[in-house]
MIDOMAR-380520 format. One line per field, with one value per residue (C-alpha): residue number from 1; residue in one letter; chain; x, y, z. Coordinates in nm, 4 decimals. Last residue first. Example, Ala and Ser with C-alpha at 12.3 -4.5 7.8 and 13.67 -1.06 7.14 Angstrom:
<nodes>
pos	[2 | 1]
code	[s | a]
unit	[A | A]
c1	[1.3670 | 1.2300]
c2	[-0.1060 | -0.4500]
c3	[0.7140 | 0.7800]
</nodes>
This chain:
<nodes>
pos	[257 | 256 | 255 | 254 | 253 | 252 | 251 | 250 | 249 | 248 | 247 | 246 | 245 | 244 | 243 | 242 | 241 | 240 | 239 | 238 | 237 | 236 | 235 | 234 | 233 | 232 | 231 | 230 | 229 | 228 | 227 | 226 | 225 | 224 | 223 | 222 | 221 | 220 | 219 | 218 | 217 | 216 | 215 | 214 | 213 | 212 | 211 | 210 | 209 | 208 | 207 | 206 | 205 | 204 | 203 | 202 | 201 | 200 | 199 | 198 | 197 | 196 | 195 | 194 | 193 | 192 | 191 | 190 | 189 | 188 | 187 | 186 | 185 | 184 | 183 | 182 | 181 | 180 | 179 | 178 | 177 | 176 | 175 | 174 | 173 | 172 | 171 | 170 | 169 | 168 | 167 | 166 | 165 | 164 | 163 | 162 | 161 | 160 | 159 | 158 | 157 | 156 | 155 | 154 | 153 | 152 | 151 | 150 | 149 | 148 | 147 | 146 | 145 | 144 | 143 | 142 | 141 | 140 | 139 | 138 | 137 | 136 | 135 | 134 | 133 | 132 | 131 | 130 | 129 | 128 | 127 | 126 | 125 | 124 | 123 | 122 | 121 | 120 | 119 | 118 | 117 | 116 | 115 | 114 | 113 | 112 | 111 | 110 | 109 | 108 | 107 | 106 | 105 | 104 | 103 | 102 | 101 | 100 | 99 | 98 | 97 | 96 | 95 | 94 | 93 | 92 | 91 | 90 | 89 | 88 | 87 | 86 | 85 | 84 | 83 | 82 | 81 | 80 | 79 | 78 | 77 | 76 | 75 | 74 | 73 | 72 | 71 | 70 | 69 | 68 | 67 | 66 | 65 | 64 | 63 | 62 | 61 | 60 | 59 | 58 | 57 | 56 | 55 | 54 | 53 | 52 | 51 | 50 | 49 | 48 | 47 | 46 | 45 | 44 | 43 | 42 | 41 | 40 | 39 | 38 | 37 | 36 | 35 | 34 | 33 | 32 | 31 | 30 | 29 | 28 | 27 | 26 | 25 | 24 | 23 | 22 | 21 | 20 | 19 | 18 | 17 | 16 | 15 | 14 | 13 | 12 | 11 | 10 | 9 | 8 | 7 | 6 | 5 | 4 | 3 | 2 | 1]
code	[x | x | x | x | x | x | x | x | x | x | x | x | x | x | x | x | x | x | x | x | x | x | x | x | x | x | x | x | x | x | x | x | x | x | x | x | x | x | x | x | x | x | x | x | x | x | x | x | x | x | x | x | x | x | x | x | x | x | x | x | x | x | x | x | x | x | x | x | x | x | x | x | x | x | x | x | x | x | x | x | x | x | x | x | x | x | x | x | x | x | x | x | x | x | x | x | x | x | x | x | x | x | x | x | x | x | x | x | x | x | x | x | x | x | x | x | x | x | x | x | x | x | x | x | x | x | x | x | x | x | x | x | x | x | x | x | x | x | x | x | x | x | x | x | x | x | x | x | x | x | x | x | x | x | x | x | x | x | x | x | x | x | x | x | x | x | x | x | x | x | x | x | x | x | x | x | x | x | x | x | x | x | x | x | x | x | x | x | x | x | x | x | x | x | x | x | x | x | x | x | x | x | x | x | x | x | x | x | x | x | x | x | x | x | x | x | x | x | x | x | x | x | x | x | x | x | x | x | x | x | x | x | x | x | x | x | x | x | x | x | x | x | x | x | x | x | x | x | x | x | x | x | x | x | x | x | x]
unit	[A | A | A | A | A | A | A | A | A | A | A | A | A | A | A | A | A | A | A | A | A | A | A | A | A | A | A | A | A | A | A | A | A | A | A | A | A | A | A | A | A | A | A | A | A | A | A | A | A | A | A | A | A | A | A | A | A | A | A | A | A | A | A | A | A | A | A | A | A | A | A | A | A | A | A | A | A | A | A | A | A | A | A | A | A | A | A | A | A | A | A | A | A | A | A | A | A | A | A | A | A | A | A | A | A | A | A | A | A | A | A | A | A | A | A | A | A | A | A | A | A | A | A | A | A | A | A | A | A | A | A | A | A | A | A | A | A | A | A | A | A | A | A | A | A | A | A | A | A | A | A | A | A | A | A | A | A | A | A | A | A | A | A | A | A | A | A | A | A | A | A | A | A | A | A | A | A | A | A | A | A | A | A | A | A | A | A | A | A | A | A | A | A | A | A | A | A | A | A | A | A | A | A | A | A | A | A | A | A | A | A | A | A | A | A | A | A | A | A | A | A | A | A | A | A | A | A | A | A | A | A | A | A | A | A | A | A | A | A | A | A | A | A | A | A | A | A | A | A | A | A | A | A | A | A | A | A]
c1	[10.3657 | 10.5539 | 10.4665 | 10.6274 | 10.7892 | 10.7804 | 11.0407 | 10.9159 | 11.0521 | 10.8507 | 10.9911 | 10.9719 | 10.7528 | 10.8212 | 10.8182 | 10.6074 | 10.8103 | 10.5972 | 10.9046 | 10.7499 | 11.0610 | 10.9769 | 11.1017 | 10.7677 | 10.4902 | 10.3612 | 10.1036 | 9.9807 | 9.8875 | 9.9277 | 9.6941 | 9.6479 | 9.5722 | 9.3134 | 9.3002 | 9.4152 | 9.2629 | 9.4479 | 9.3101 | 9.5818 | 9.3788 | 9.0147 | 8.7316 | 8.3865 | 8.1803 | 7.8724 | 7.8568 | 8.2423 | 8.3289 | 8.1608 | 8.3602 | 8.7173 | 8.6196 | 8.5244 | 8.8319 | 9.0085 | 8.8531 | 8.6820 | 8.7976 | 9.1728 | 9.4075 | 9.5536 | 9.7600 | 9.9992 | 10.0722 | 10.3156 | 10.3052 | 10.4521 | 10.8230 | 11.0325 | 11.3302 | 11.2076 | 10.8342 | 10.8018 | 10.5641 | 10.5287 | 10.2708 | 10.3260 | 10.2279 | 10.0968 | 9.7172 | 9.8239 | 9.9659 | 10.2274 | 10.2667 | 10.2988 | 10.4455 | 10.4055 | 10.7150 | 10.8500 | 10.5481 | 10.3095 | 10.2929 | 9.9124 | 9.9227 | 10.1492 | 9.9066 | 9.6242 | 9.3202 | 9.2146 | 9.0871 | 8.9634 | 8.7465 | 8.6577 | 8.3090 | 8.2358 | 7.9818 | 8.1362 | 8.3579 | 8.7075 | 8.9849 | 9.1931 | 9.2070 | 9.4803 | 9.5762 | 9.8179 | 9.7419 | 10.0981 | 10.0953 | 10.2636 | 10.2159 | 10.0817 | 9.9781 | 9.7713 | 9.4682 | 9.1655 | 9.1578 | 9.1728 | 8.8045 | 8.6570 | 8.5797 | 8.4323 | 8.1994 | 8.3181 | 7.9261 | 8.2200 | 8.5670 | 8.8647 | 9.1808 | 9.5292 | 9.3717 | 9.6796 | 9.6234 | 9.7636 | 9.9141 | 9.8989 | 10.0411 | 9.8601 | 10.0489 | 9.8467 | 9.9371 | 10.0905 | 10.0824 | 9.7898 | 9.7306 | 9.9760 | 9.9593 | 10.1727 | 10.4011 | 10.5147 | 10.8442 | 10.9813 | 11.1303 | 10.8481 | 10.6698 | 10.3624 | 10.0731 | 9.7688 | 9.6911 | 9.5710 | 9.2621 | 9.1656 | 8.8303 | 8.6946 | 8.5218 | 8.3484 | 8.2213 | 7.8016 | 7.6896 | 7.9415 | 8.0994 | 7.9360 | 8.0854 | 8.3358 | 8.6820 | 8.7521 | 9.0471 | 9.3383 | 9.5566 | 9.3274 | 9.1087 | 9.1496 | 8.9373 | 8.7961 | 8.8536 | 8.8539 | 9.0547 | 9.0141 | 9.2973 | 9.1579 | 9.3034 | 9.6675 | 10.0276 | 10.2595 | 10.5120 | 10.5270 | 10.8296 | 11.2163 | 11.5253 | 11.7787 | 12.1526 | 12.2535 | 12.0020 | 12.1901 | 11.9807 | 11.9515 | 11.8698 | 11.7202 | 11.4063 | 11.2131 | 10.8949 | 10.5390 | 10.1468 | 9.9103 | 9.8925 | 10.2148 | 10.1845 | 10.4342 | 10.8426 | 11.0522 | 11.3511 | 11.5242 | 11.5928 | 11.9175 | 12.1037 | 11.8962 | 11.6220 | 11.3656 | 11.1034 | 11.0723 | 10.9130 | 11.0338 | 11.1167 | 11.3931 | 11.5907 | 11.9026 | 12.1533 | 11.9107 | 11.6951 | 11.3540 | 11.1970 | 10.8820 | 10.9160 | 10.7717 | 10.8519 | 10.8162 | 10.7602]
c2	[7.6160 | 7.6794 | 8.0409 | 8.1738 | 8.5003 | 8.8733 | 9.1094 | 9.3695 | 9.7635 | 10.0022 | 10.3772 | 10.7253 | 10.9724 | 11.2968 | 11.1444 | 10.8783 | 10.5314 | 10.1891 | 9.9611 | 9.6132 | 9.3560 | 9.0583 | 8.6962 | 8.5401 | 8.7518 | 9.1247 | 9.2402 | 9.5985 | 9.9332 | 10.1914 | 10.4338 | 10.5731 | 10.3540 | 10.4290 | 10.5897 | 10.3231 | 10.4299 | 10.2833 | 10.2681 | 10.2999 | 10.5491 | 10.4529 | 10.5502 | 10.4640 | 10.2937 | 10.3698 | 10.7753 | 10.7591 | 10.5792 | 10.9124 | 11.1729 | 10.9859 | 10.9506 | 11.2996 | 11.4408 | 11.2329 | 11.3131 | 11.0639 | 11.1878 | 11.1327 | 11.3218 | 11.5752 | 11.2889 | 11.3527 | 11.0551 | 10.8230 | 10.4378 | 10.1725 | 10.3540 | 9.9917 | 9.9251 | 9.5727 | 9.6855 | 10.0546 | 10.2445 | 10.5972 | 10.8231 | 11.2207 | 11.4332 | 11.7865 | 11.6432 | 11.4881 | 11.7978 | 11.6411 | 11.7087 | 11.3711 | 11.1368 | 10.7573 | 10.5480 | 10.2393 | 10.1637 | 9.9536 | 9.5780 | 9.4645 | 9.1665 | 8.9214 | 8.6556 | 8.7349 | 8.9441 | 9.1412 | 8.9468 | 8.7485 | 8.9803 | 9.1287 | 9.0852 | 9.1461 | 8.9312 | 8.7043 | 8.6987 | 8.8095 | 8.5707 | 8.6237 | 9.0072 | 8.8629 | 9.1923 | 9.3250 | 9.7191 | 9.8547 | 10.1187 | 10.3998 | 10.6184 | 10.9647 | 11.1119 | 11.1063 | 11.2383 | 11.3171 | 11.6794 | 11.6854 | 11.5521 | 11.8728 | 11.9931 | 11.7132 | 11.6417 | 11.3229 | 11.1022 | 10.9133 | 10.9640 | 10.8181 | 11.0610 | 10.9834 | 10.7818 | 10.6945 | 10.8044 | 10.5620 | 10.6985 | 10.4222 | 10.1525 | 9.8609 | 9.5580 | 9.3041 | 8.9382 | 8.6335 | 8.2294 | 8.1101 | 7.7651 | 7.8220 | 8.1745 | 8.4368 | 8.5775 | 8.9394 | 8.9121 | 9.1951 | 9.5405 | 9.7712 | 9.5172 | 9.3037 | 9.3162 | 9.0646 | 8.9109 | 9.2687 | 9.1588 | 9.3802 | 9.5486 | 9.6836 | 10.0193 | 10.1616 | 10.4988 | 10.4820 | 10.8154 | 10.8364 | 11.1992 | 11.4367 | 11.6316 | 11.3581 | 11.4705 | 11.5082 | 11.2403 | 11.3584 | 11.1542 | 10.9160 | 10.9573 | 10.8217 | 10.6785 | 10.3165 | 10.1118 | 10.2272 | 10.0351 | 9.9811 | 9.8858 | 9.8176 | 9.8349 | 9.8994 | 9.7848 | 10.0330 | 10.1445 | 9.8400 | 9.6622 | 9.7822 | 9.5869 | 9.7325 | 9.7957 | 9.9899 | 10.1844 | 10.3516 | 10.3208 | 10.6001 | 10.4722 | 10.7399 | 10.6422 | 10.9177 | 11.0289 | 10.9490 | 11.0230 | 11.0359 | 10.8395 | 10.7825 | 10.5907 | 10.5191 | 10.4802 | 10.6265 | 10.5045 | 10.7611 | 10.5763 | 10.7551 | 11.0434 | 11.1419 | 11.1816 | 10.9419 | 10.9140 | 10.5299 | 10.2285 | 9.9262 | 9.5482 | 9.3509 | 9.1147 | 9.1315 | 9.1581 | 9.2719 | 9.5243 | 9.5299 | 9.8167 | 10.0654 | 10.4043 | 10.7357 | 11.0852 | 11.4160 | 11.7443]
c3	[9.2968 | 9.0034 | 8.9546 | 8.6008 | 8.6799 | 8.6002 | 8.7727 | 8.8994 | 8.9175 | 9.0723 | 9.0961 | 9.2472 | 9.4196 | 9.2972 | 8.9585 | 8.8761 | 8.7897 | 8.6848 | 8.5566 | 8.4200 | 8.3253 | 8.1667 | 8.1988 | 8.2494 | 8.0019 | 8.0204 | 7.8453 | 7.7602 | 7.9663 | 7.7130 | 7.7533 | 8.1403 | 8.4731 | 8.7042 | 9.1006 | 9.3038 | 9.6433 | 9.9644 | 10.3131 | 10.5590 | 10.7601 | 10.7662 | 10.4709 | 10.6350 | 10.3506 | 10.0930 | 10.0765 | 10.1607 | 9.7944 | 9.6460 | 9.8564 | 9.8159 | 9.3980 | 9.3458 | 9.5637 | 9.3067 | 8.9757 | 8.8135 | 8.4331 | 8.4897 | 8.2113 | 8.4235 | 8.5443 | 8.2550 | 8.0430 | 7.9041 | 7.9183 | 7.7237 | 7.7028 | 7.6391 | 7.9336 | 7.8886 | 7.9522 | 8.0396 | 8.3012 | 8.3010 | 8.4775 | 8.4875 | 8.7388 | 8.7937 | 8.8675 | 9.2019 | 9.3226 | 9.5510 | 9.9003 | 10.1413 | 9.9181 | 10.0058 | 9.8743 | 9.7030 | 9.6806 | 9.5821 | 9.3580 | 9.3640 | 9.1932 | 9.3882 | 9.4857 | 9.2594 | 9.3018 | 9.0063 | 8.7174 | 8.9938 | 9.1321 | 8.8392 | 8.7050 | 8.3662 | 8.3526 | 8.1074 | 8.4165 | 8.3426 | 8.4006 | 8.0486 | 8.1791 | 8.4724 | 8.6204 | 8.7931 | 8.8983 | 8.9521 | 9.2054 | 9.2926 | 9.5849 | 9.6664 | 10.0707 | 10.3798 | 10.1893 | 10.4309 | 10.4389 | 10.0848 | 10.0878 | 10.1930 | 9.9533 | 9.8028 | 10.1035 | 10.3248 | 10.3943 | 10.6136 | 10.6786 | 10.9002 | 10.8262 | 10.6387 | 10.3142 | 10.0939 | 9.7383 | 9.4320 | 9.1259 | 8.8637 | 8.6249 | 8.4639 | 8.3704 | 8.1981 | 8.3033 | 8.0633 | 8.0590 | 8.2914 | 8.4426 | 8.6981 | 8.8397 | 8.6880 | 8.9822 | 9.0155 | 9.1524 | 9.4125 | 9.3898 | 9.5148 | 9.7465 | 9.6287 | 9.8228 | 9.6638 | 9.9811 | 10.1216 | 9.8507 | 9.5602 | 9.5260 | 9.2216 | 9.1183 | 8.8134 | 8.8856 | 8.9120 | 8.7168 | 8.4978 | 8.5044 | 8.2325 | 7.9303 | 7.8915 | 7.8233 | 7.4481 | 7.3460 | 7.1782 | 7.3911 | 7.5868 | 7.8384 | 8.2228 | 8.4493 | 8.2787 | 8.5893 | 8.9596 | 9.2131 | 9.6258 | 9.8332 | 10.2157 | 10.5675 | 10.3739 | 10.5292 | 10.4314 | 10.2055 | 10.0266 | 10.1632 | 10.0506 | 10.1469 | 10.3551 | 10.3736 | 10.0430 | 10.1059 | 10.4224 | 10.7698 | 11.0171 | 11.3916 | 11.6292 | 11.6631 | 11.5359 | 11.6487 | 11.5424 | 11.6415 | 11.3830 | 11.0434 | 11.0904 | 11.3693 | 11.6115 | 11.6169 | 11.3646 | 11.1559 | 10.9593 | 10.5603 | 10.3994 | 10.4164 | 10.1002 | 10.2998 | 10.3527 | 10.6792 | 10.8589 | 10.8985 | 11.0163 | 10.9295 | 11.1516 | 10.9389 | 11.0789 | 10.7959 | 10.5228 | 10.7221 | 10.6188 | 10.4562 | 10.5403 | 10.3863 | 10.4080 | 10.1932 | 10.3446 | 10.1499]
</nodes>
């Protein structure tokens, strides 16, 4: 198991990536999506900032993917999977503000697992679609539900400065259906539930999104959020931890600009 990072140093400045251990953050040199070795330089925690994990091509979201406690799994999978776009302008790093744009007065937090495309991909088969997962992060799917088109259309439910917190790591080995996703408000359990839950399943979702578009490395699929997601007003605290991976903590703000 390997876990990836991308921080900024908080003396110098300098951003890099690098492999975790609990000796700290390894800097490496190339991409880790092929062709990486190590730098040399090992940084403590205690000296660097976090970023997001890495700087996506595209993050892509499907809605309505997971059932509730209790709830019967559909016998069939919808036909056309409802998916949403969000902007590279909505990156938010692990530890930083989520911002509520003026005009507005409260956000919905939505926390999920997120997979990390490793391998370009088109017309991918399910079986084979393993092949292209680079690894597991977290991700906190801001939204702004007041903003939806009596259309339903999402874009900018789902697109605000600040709404797509991810991180603090990618996982490379996980079984993404032995995990549990928790998010609480204010230190407050809000969310609760195994992975095993999704109805799209993942493989399903790489192989279907690859029938339309070429998956590339640094692509990023959020894969739903559980029961529970809720509000979340200036002054809050959202926490969005899967273990394995780790945690997202964001402070909520009022934007004044």
């Amino acid at each position: 198991m390997m876990k990836f990072a991308r921080f900024k140093h908080n003396l110098t400045g300098t951003e890099a990536a690098a492999f975790v251990t609990e000796e700290g953050l390894h800097v490496i040199q190339g991409d880790i999506f092929g062709s990486w070795t190590e730098a040399g330089a090992i940084f403590p925690f205690s000296e660097v900032t976090l970023l997001p994990p890495l700087r996506p091509n595209s993050i892509i979201g499907i809605g309505a993917n997971y059932i509730a406690a209790g709830q019967t799994r559909p016998a069939r999978l919808p036909e056309i999977p409802l998916f949403f776009h969000k902007p590279i302008s909505s990156l938010n790093g692990p530890n930083d503000e989520i911002l509520i744009p003026r005009g507005l007065d409260k956000l919905n937090f939505e926390c999920e697992l997120a997979v990390v495309i490793g391998k370009q991909g088109k017309y991918i088969p399910v079986e084979k679609a393993q092949e292209h997962i680079f690894g597991y992060t977290i991700a906190n799917d801001v939204s702004a539900v007041q903003l939806t088109h009596p259309g339903g259309h999402w874009m900018l439910v789902k697109s605000g400065d600040t709404f797509t917190p991810l991180g603090p790591y990618i996982e490379t080995e996980l079984d993404p259906y032995r995990l549990t996703i928790q998010s609480k408000l204010n230190s407050e359990l809000k969310q609760n539930s195994p992975t095993e839950r999704i109805i799209y399943p993942i493989a399903g979702i790489i192989s279907y999104l690859s029938q339309l578009l070429t998956l590339q490395p640094g692509d990023v699929i959020l894969t739903g959020t559980p029961e529970g997601a809720g509000e979340m007003r200036a002054g809050d605290t959202i926490e969005c931890s899967i273990a394995g991976i780790g945690s997202l903590s964001n402070r909520v703000i009022q934007s004044l600009s």
